[in-house]
N, C-alpha and C positions, 0 to 999 in steps of 0.2 A: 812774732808774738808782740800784740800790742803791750807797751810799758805805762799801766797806768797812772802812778805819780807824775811820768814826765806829762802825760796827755791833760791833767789835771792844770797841773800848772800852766800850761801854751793855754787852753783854753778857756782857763777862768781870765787869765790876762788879754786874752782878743775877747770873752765876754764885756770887761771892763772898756775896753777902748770900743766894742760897737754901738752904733747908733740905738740899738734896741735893746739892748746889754745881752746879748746873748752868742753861744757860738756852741758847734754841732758837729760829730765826724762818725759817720757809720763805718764801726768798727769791723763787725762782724757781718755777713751775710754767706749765709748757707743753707740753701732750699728756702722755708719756709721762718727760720730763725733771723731776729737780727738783733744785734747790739749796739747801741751806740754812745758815747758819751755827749754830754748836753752840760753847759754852762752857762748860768744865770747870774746876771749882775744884780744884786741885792735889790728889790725892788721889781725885777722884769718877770714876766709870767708866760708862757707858753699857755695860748689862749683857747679855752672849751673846744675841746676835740673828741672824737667819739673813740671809743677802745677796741682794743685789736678782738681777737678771738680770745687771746692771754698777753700776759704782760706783768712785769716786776719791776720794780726801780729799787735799786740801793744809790743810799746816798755817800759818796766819796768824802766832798767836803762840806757844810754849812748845812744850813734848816730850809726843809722847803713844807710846802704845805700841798696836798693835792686836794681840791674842790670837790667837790659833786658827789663825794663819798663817803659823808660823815669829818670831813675836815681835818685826815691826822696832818702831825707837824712832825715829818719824820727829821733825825739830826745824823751826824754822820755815821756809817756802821752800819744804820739800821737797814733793813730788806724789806718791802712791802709788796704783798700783790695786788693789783690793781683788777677792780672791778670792772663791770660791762657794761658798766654806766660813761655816760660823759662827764669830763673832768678836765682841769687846767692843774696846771703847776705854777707856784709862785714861789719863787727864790724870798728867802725872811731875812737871808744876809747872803751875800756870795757866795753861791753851791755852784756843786760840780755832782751828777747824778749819773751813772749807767742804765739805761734803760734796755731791757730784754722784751724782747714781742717775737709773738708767733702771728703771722699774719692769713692764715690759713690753715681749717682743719683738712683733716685727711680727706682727700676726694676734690676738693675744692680749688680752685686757681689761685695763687698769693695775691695778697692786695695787696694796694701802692707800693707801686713798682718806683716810685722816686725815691732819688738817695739823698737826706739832708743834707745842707749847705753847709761848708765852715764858715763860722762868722754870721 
């Protein structure tokens, strides 16, 4: 069972030390579901990407902001679903975010079958 705080901390500190400020571990992967933790160094953005079928982010640590969908500024605690629209994420100060996606509905073959990168 993944240990959130510990995953929090490792990955906001190799956010901080990478090149892009960011760093990524797919936590979860089962059928059609995946989860992953994402870390953003204050300032870095996960750039305009199109949305799954479904999807939610709760934010662990710090403010992030998601694009393309009326602009909330979620802080830590909060859970939001994310739209079917395209959107980016921008870290407002060093976050750490759980991202859940369903990448396929019923009947249909999973998308992106690639598993994000640490670091």
């Amino acid at each position: 069972m993944p240990d959130l705080t510990a995953l929090t901390t490792s990955h906001l500190e190799a956010a901080r030390a990478d090149e892009y400020g960011r760093s990524a571990e797919l936590l979860v992967r089962d059928g059609v579901l995946r989860q992953t933790v994402i870390a953003l160094r204050e300032g870095a953005e996960l750039a305009e990407h199109n949305a799954p079928h479904a999807a939610s982010i709760q934010v662990l640590v710090g403010r992030v902001r998601v694009t393309g969908e009326g602009e909330p500024v979620l802080s830590s605690g909060e859970l939001h679903t994310l739209t079917h629209q395209r959107h980016a994420v921008a870290a407002l100060e060093d976050s750490v975010f759980l991202l859940t996606t369903v990448t396929s509905q019923p009947g249909e073959p999973p998308q992106g079958g690639e598993r994000p990168e640490h670091g």
